[in-house]
LUMBAMI-53355 format. One record per residue (C-alpha): residue number from 1; residue in one letter; x, y, z. Coordinates in Angstrom, 2 decimals. Example, Ala and Ser with C-alpha at 12.3 -4.5 7.8 and 13.67 -1.06 7.14 Angstrom:
! residues 2
<site resi="1" resn="A" X="12.30" Y="-4.50" Z="7.80"/>
<site resi="2" resn="S" X="13.67" Y="-1.06" Z="7.14"/>
***
This chain:
! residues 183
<site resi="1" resn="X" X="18.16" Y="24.15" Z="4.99"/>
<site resi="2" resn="X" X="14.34" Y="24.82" Z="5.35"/>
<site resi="3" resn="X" X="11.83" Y="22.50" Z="6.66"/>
<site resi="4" resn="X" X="10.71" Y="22.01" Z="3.00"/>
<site resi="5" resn="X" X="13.56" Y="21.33" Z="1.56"/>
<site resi="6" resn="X" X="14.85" Y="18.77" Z="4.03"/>
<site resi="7" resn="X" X="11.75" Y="16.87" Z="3.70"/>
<site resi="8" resn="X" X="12.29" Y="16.61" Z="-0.16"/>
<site resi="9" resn="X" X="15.53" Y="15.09" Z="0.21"/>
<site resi="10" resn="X" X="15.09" Y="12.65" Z="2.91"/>
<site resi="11" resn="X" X="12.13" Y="11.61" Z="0.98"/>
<site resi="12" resn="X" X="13.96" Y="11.64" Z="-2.35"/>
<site resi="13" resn="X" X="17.03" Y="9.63" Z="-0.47"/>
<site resi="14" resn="X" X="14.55" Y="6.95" Z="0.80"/>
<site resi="15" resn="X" X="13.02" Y="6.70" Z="-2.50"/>
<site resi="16" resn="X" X="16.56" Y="6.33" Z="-3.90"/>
<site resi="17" resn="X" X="17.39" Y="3.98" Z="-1.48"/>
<site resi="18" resn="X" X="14.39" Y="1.66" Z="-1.89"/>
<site resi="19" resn="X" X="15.50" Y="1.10" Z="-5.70"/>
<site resi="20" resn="X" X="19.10" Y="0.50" Z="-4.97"/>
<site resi="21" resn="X" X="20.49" Y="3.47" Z="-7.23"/>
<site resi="22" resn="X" X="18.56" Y="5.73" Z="-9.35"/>
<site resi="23" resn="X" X="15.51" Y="7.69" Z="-10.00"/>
<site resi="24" resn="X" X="12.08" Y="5.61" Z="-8.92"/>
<site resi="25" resn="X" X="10.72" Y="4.63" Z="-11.97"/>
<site resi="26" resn="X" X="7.76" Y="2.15" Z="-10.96"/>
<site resi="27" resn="X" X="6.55" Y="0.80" Z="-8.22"/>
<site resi="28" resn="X" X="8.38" Y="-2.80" Z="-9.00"/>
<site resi="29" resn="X" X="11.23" Y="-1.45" Z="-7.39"/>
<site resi="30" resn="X" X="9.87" Y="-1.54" Z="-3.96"/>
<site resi="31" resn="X" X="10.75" Y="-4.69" Z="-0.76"/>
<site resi="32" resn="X" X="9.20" Y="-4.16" Z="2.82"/>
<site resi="33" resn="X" X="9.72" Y="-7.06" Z="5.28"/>
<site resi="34" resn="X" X="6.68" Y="-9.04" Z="5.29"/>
<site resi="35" resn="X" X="4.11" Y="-9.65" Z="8.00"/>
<site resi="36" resn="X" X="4.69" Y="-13.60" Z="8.05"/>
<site resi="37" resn="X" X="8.55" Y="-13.16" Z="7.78"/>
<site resi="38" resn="X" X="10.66" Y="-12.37" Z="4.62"/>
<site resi="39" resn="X" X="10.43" Y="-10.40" Z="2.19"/>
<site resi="40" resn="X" X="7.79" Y="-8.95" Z="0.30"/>
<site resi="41" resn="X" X="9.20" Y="-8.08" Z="-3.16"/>
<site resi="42" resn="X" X="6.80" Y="-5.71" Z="-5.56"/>
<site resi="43" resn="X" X="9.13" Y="-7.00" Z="-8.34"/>
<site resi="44" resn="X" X="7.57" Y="-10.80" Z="-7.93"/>
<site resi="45" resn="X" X="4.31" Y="-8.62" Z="-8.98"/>
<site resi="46" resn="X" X="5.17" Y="-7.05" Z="-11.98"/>
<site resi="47" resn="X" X="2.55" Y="-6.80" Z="-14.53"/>
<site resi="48" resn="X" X="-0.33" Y="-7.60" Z="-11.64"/>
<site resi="49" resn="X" X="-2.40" Y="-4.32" Z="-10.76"/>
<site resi="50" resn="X" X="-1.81" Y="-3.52" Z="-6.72"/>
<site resi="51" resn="X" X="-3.84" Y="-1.94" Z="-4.60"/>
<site resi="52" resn="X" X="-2.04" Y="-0.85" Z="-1.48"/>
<site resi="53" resn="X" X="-4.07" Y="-0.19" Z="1.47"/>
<site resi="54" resn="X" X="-2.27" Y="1.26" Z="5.19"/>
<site resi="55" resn="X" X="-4.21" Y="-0.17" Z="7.86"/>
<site resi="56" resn="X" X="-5.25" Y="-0.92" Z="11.53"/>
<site resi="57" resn="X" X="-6.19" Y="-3.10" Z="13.66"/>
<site resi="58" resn="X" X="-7.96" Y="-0.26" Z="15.58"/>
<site resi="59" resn="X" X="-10.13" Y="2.02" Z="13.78"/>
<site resi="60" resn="X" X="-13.41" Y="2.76" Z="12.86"/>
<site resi="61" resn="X" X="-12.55" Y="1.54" Z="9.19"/>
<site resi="62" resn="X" X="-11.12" Y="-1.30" Z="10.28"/>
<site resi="63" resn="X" X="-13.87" Y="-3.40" Z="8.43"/>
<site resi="64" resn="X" X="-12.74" Y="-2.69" Z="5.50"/>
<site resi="65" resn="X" X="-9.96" Y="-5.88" Z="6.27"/>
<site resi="66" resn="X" X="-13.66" Y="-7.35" Z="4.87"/>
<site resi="67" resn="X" X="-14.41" Y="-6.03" Z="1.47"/>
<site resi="68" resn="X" X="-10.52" Y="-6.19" Z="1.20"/>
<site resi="69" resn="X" X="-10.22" Y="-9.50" Z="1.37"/>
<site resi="70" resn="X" X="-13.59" Y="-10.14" Z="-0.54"/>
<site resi="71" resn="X" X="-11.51" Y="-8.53" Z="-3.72"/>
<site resi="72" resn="X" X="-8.39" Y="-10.94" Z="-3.60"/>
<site resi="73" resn="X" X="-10.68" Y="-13.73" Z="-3.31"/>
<site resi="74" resn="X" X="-12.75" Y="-12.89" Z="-6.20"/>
<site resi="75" resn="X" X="-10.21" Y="-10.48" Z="-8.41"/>
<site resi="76" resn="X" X="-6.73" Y="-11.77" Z="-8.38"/>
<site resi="77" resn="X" X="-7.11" Y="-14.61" Z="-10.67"/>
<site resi="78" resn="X" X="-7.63" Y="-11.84" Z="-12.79"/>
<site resi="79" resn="X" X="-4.61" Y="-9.27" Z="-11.89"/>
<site resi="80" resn="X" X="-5.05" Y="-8.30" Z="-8.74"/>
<site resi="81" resn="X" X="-3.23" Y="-8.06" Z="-5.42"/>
<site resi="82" resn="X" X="-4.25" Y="-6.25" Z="-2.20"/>
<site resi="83" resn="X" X="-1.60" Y="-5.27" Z="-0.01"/>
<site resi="84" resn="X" X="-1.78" Y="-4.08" Z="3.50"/>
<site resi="85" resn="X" X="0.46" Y="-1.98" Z="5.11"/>
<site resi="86" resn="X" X="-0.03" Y="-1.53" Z="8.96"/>
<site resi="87" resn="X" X="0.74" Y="1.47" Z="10.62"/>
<site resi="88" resn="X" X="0.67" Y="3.03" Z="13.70"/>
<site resi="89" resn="X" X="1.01" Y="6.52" Z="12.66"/>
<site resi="90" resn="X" X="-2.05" Y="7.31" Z="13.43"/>
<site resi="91" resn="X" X="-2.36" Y="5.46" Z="16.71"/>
<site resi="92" resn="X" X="-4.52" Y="2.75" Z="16.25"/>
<site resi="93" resn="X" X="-2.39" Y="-0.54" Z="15.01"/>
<site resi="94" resn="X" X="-1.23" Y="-3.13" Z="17.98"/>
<site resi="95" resn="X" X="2.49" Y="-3.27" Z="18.79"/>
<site resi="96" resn="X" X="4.11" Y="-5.87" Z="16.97"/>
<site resi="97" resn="X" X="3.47" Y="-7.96" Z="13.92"/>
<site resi="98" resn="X" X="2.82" Y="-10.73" Z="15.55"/>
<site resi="99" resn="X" X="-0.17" Y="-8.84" Z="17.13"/>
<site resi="100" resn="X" X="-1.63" Y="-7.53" Z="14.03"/>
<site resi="101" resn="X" X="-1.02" Y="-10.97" Z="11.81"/>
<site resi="102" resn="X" X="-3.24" Y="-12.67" Z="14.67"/>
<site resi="103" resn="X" X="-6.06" Y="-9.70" Z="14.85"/>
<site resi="104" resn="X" X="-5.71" Y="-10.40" Z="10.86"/>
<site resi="105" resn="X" X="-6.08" Y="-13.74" Z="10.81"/>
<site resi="106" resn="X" X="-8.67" Y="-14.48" Z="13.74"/>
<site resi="107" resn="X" X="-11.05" Y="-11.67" Z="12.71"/>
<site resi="108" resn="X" X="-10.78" Y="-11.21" Z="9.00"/>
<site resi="109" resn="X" X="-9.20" Y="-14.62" Z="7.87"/>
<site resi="110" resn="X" X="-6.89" Y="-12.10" Z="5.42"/>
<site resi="111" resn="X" X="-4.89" Y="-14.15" Z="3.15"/>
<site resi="112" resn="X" X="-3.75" Y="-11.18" Z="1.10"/>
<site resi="113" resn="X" X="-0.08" Y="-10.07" Z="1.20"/>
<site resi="114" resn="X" X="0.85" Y="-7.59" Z="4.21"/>
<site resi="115" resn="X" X="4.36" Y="-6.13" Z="4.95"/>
<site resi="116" resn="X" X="5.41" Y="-5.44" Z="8.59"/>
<site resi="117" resn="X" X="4.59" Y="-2.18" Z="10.30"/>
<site resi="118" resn="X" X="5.33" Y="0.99" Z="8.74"/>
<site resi="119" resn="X" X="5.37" Y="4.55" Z="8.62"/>
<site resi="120" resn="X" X="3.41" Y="5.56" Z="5.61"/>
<site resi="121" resn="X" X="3.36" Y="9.52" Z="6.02"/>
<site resi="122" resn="X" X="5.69" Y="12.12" Z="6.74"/>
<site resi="123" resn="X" X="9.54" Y="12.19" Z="6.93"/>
<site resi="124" resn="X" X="9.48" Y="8.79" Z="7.85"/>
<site resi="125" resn="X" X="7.35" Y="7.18" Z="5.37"/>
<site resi="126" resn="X" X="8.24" Y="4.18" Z="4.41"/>
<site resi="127" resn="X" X="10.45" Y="4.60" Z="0.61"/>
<site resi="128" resn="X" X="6.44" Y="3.67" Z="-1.93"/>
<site resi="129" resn="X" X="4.91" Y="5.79" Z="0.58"/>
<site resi="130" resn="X" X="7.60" Y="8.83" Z="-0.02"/>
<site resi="131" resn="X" X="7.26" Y="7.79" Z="-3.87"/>
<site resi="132" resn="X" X="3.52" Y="8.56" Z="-3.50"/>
<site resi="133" resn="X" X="4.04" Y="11.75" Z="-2.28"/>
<site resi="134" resn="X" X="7.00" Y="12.54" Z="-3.99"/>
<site resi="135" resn="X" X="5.02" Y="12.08" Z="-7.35"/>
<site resi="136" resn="X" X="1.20" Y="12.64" Z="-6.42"/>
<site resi="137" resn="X" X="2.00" Y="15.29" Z="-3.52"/>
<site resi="138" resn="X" X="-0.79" Y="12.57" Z="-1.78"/>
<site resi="139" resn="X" X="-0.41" Y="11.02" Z="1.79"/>
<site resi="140" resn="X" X="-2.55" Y="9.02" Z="3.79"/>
<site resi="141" resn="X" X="-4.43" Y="11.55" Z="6.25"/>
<site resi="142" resn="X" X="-6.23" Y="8.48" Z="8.11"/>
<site resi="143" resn="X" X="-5.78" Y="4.77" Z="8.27"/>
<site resi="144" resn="X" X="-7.68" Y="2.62" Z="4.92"/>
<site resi="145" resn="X" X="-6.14" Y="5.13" Z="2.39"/>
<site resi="146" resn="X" X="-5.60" Y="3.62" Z="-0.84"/>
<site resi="147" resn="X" X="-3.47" Y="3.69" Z="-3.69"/>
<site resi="148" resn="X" X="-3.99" Y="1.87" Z="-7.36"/>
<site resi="149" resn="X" X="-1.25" Y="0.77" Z="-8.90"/>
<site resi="150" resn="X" X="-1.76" Y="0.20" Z="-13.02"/>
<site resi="151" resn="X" X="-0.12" Y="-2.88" Z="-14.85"/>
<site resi="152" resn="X" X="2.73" Y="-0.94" Z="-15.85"/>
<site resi="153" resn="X" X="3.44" Y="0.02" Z="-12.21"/>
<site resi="154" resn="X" X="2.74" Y="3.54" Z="-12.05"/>
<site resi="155" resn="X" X="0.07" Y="5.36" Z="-9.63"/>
<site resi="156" resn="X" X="-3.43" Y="5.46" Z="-11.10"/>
<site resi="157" resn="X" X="-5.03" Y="6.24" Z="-8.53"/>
<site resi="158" resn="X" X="-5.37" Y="7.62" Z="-4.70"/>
<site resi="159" resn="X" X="-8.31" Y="7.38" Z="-2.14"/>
<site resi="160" resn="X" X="-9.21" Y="8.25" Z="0.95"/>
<site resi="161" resn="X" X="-10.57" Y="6.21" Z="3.66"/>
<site resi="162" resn="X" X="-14.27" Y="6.53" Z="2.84"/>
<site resi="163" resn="X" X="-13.95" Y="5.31" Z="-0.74"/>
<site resi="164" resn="X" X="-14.95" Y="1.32" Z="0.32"/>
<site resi="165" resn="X" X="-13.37" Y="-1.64" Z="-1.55"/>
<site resi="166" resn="X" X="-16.30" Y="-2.24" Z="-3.54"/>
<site resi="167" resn="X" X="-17.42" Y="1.30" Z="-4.66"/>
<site resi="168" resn="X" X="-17.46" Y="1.97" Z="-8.13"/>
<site resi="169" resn="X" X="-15.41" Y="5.27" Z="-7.39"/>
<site resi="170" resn="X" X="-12.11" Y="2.72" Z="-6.92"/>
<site resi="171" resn="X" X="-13.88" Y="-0.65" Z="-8.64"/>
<site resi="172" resn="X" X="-13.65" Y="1.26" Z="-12.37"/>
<site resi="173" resn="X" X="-10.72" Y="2.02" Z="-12.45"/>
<site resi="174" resn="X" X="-9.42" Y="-0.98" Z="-10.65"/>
<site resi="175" resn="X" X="-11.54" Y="-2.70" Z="-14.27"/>
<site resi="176" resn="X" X="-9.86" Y="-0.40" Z="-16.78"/>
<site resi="177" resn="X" X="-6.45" Y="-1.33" Z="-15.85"/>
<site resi="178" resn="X" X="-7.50" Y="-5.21" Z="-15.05"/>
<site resi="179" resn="X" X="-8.52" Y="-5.22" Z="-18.50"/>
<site resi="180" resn="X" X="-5.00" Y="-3.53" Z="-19.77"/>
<site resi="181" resn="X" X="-2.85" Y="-6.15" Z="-20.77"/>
<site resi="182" resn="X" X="0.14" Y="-7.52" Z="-18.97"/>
<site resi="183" resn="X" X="3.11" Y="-5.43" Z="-20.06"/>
***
Protein backbone atom coordinates (compact mmCIF):
# COMPACT_ATOMS: atom_id res chain seq x y z
CA UNK A 1 0.00 0.00 0.00
CA UNK A 2 1.47 3.49 -0.89
CA UNK A 3 2.21 6.21 1.46
CA UNK A 4 -0.95 7.94 0.09
CA UNK A 5 -3.15 5.55 0.37
CA UNK A 6 -2.36 4.46 3.91
CA UNK A 7 -2.74 7.91 5.06
CA UNK A 8 -6.37 8.02 3.60
CA UNK A 9 -7.42 5.15 5.48
CA UNK A 10 -5.98 5.68 8.82
CA UNK A 11 -7.44 9.05 8.50
CA UNK A 12 -10.77 7.78 7.17
CA UNK A 13 -10.67 4.95 10.17
CA UNK A 14 -10.12 7.71 12.82
CA UNK A 15 -12.78 9.74 11.35
CA UNK A 16 -14.96 6.60 11.47
CA UNK A 17 -14.02 5.93 14.74
CA UNK A 18 -14.68 9.37 16.23
CA UNK A 19 -18.52 9.00 15.12
CA UNK A 20 -18.95 5.54 16.42
CA UNK A 21 -19.99 3.90 12.94
CA UNK A 22 -20.46 5.62 9.75
CA UNK A 23 -19.50 8.26 7.35
CA UNK A 24 -18.65 11.84 9.27
CA UNK A 25 -21.43 13.82 8.58
CA UNK A 26 -20.92 17.05 10.87
CA UNK A 27 -18.81 18.08 13.17
CA UNK A 28 -21.44 17.18 16.20
CA UNK A 29 -20.10 13.91 16.09
CA UNK A 30 -16.82 14.73 17.57
CA UNK A 31 -15.55 14.06 21.92
CA UNK A 32 -11.83 14.90 22.90
CA UNK A 33 -11.01 14.63 26.64
CA UNK A 34 -11.16 17.98 28.02
CA UNK A 35 -8.45 20.18 29.49
CA UNK A 36 -10.20 20.44 33.06
CA UNK A 37 -11.13 16.66 33.02
CA UNK A 38 -14.06 14.94 31.12
CA UNK A 39 -15.30 15.11 28.26
CA UNK A 40 -15.74 17.64 25.80
CA UNK A 41 -18.73 16.62 23.62
CA UNK A 42 -19.29 18.80 20.16
CA UNK A 43 -22.80 17.24 20.30
CA UNK A 44 -23.70 19.48 23.65
CA UNK A 45 -22.95 22.33 20.86
CA UNK A 46 -25.11 21.62 18.21
CA UNK A 47 -26.65 24.48 16.51
CA UNK A 48 -23.80 27.00 18.19
CA UNK A 49 -21.17 28.18 15.45
CA UNK A 50 -17.41 26.84 16.66
CA UNK A 51 -14.42 28.15 15.99
CA UNK A 52 -11.64 25.71 16.67
CA UNK A 53 -8.31 27.10 17.19
CA UNK A 54 -4.85 24.49 17.83
CA UNK A 55 -2.67 26.27 20.07
CA UNK A 56 0.47 26.88 22.29
CA UNK A 57 1.63 27.92 25.06
CA UNK A 58 4.93 28.75 23.22
CA UNK A 59 4.81 30.64 20.14
CA UNK A 60 5.06 33.79 18.67
CA UNK A 61 1.13 33.77 18.17
CA UNK A 62 0.55 32.81 21.35
CA UNK A 63 -1.33 36.19 22.03
CA UNK A 64 -3.85 35.39 20.20
CA UNK A 65 -5.16 33.26 23.69
CA UNK A 66 -6.17 37.35 23.91
CA UNK A 67 -8.43 38.30 21.10
CA UNK A 68 -9.61 34.62 21.58
CA UNK A 69 -10.93 35.00 24.62
CA UNK A 70 -12.11 38.68 23.90
CA UNK A 71 -14.68 36.80 21.28
CA UNK A 72 -16.32 34.28 23.84
CA UNK A 73 -16.72 37.03 26.16
CA UNK A 74 -18.43 39.29 23.85
CA UNK A 75 -19.93 36.66 21.02
CA UNK A 76 -21.24 33.56 22.59
CA UNK A 77 -24.36 34.87 24.00
CA UNK A 78 -24.93 35.11 20.53
CA UNK A 79 -23.74 31.53 19.04
CA UNK A 80 -20.47 31.27 19.56
CA UNK A 81 -17.87 28.97 21.08
CA UNK A 82 -14.05 29.09 20.83
CA UNK A 83 -12.31 25.99 21.29
CA UNK A 84 -8.69 25.39 21.82
CA UNK A 85 -6.91 22.54 20.97
CA UNK A 86 -3.23 22.34 22.27
CA UNK A 87 -0.68 20.72 20.48
CA UNK A 88 2.70 20.00 20.49
CA UNK A 89 3.18 19.10 16.98
CA UNK A 90 4.89 21.78 16.28
CA UNK A 91 7.05 21.97 19.36
CA UNK A 92 6.00 24.69 21.29
CA UNK A 93 3.03 23.51 23.88
CA UNK A 94 4.28 22.48 27.66
CA UNK A 95 4.09 18.80 28.59
CA UNK A 96 1.02 18.05 30.25
CA UNK A 97 -2.39 19.56 30.62
CA UNK A 98 -1.99 20.52 33.73
CA UNK A 99 0.88 22.78 32.43
CA UNK A 100 -0.95 24.38 29.69
CA UNK A 101 -4.50 24.84 31.77
CA UNK A 102 -2.19 26.92 34.32
CA UNK A 103 -0.14 29.00 31.44
CA UNK A 104 -4.02 29.40 30.28
CA UNK A 105 -5.39 30.47 33.16
CA UNK A 106 -2.54 32.68 34.84
CA UNK A 107 -1.72 34.55 31.61
CA UNK A 108 -4.84 34.75 29.54
CA UNK A 109 -7.63 34.11 32.22
CA UNK A 110 -9.23 31.72 29.16
CA UNK A 111 -12.55 30.55 30.16
CA UNK A 112 -13.35 29.13 26.75
CA UNK A 113 -13.63 25.35 26.26
CA UNK A 114 -10.16 23.47 25.56
CA UNK A 115 -9.69 19.67 25.02
CA UNK A 116 -6.45 17.96 26.20
CA UNK A 117 -3.38 17.82 24.01
CA UNK A 118 -3.57 16.67 20.59
CA UNK A 119 -2.19 15.91 17.41
CA UNK A 120 -3.95 18.04 14.90
CA UNK A 121 -1.91 17.21 11.60
CA UNK A 122 -0.70 14.30 9.91
CA UNK A 123 -1.39 10.53 10.39
CA UNK A 124 -2.01 11.16 13.81
CA UNK A 125 -4.38 13.93 13.84
CA UNK A 126 -6.69 13.85 16.16
CA UNK A 127 -10.35 12.19 14.32
CA UNK A 128 -12.06 16.65 13.50
CA UNK A 129 -8.61 17.30 12.58
CA UNK A 130 -8.46 14.16 9.96
CA UNK A 131 -12.20 15.28 9.07
CA UNK A 132 -10.69 18.68 8.12
CA UNK A 133 -8.40 17.32 5.92
CA UNK A 134 -10.23 14.55 4.80
CA UNK A 135 -12.93 17.07 3.43
CA UNK A 136 -11.01 20.50 2.91
CA UNK A 137 -7.52 18.74 1.99
CA UNK A 138 -6.51 21.75 4.85
CA UNK A 139 -4.12 21.17 7.89
CA UNK A 140 -2.72 23.35 10.31
CA UNK A 141 0.93 24.27 8.98
CA UNK A 142 1.67 26.37 12.32
CA UNK A 143 0.14 26.69 15.72
CA UNK A 144 -3.27 29.47 15.85
CA UNK A 145 -4.78 27.84 12.67
CA UNK A 146 -8.37 28.12 12.59
CA UNK A 147 -11.34 26.48 11.49
CA UNK A 148 -15.20 27.92 11.36
CA UNK A 149 -17.64 25.73 11.95
CA UNK A 150 -21.38 26.96 10.51
CA UNK A 151 -24.66 26.30 12.59
CA UNK A 152 -25.36 23.28 10.76
CA UNK A 153 -21.93 21.85 11.66
CA UNK A 154 -20.15 21.77 8.55
CA UNK A 155 -16.64 23.60 7.73
CA UNK A 156 -17.09 27.19 6.55
CA UNK A 157 -14.15 28.18 6.84
CA UNK A 158 -10.12 27.64 7.33
CA UNK A 159 -7.30 30.15 8.36
CA UNK A 160 -4.02 30.37 8.90
CA UNK A 161 -2.20 31.71 11.77
CA UNK A 162 -1.93 35.34 10.67
CA UNK A 163 -5.67 35.83 10.15
CA UNK A 164 -6.20 37.46 14.03
CA UNK A 165 -9.44 36.84 15.97
CA UNK A 166 -10.78 40.09 15.25
CA UNK A 167 -10.01 40.60 11.49
CA UNK A 168 -12.76 41.02 9.31
CA UNK A 169 -11.19 38.24 6.97
CA UNK A 170 -12.61 35.52 9.84
CA UNK A 171 -15.13 38.19 11.81
CA UNK A 172 -17.65 38.13 8.45
CA UNK A 173 -18.06 35.15 8.10
CA UNK A 174 -18.05 34.25 11.72
CA UNK A 175 -21.47 37.20 11.33
CA UNK A 176 -23.08 35.48 8.35
CA UNK A 177 -23.44 32.24 10.00
CA UNK A 178 -24.14 33.94 13.67
CA UNK A 179 -26.94 35.45 11.98
CA UNK A 180 -28.14 31.89 10.33
CA UNK A 181 -30.61 30.51 12.44
CA UNK A 182 -30.30 27.63 14.83
CA UNK A 183 -31.04 24.49 12.84
Amino acid sequence: MNQLTRRMVLVSGAAIAAMGAGPVTDAWGFRFPSLDGGTLDFATLRGRVLLVVNTASFCGFTYQYEGLEKLHREVSPRGLTVIGIPSQDFNQESATNAAVKTFCDATFGVEFPMTGIAHVRGPEANPFHAWVRQARNWEPDWNFNKVLIGRDGQIKGTFRSGVEPGSAALTQPMEAELNRPAA
